[in-house]
N, C-alpha and C positions, 0 to 999 in steps of 0.2 A: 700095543695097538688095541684100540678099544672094540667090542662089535657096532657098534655106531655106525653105518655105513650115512656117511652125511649127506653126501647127495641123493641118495634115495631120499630120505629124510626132507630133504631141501624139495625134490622137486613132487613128491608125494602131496605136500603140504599145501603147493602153490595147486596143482591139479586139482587138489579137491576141493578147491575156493571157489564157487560161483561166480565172485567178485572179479577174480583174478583170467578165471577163462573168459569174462565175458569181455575182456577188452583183447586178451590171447589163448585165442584155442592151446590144447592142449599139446598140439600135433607144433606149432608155433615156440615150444621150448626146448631149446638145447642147453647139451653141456657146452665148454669152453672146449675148441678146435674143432668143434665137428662141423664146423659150416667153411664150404671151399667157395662157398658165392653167397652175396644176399636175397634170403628167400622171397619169391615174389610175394609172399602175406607180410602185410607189415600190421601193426608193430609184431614185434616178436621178443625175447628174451633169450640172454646168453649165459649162464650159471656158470661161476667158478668157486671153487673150490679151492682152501687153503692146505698147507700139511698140519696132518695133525701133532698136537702134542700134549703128551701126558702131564697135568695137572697133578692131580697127586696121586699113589697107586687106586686104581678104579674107578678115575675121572679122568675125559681128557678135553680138549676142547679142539675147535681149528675156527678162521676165517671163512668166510665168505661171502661174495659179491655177486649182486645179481643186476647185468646187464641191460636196459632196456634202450631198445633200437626202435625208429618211426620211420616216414618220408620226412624227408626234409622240405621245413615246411613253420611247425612250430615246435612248442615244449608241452603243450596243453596235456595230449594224452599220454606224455611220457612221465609226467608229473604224475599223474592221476595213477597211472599205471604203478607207478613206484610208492605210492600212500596204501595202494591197494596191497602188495605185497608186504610193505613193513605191518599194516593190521594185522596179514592174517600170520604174519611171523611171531609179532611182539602185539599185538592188542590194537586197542581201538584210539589209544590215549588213557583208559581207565587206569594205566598199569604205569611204571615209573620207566617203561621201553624195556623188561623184561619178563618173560612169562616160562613158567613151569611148566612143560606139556604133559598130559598121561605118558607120556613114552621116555619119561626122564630128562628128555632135554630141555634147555632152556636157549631161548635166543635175545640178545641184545642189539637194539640196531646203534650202528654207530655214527654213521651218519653217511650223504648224500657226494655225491663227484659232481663237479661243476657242468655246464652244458659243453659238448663236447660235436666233434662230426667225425664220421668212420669214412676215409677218401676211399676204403677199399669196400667196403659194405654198400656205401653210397645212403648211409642212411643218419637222423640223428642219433645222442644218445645218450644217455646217465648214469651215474649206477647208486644203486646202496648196498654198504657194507654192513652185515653182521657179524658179530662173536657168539660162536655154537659151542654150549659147554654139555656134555652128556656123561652118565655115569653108564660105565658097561653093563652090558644083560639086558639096558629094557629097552633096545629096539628090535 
């Protein structure tokens, strides 16, 4: 197992995005299971996290998806929501969808889930997938 902790990682990245809080506060992201009701702030986001697995000894990598949730209603901000998040993941477009961070990781986005409704959330919702490849020691 790598020292990688990915969700920090994950949700570190998205918090410290201007871009990113200004359509979901901070307070607005969870990980996967922690919500027993949907929160009265919409939109909001639901992180998942994949298992990790060792690449080759001192690299490993893992999936993961990040959830975006609205009112039901339209796609507009969830779209928006989710370009915001793959930038501050993978770049602007400058990059071929994967980027080097100072912290050794690299993330690739893979692409998008179709429009979706949560009957139990009661809200919409889409996600994007990325593949997270880190080499141990530099997070």
């Amino acid at each position: 197992m790598s020292s990688v902790d990915w969700r920090i990682w994950l949700f570190d990245r998205l918090r410290e995005n201007t871009g990113v809080t200004e359509l979901v506060p901070v307070e607005s992201m969870y990980g996967a299971g922690s919500l027993e009701a949907s929160p009265a702030d919409k939109p909001f986001v639901v992180i998942h996290v994949g298992s990790e697995v060792t690449e080759i000894p001192g690299i490993s990598r893992t999936m993961a998806t990040v959830w975006a949730h609205d009112e039901v209603g339209n796609y507009l901000t969830i779209d928006d929501l989710l370009q915001r998040v793959r930038n501050t993941l993978c770049g602007n477009g400058e990059t071929t969808g994967q980027v080097l961070t100072s912290g050794g990781i690299a993330a690739r986005w893979v692409g998008d889930g179709p429009d979706q409704s949560d009957p139990v959330l009661g809200t919409l919702m889409r996600s994007s997938t990325y593949r997270l490849l880190g080499r141990n020691g530099n997070v």
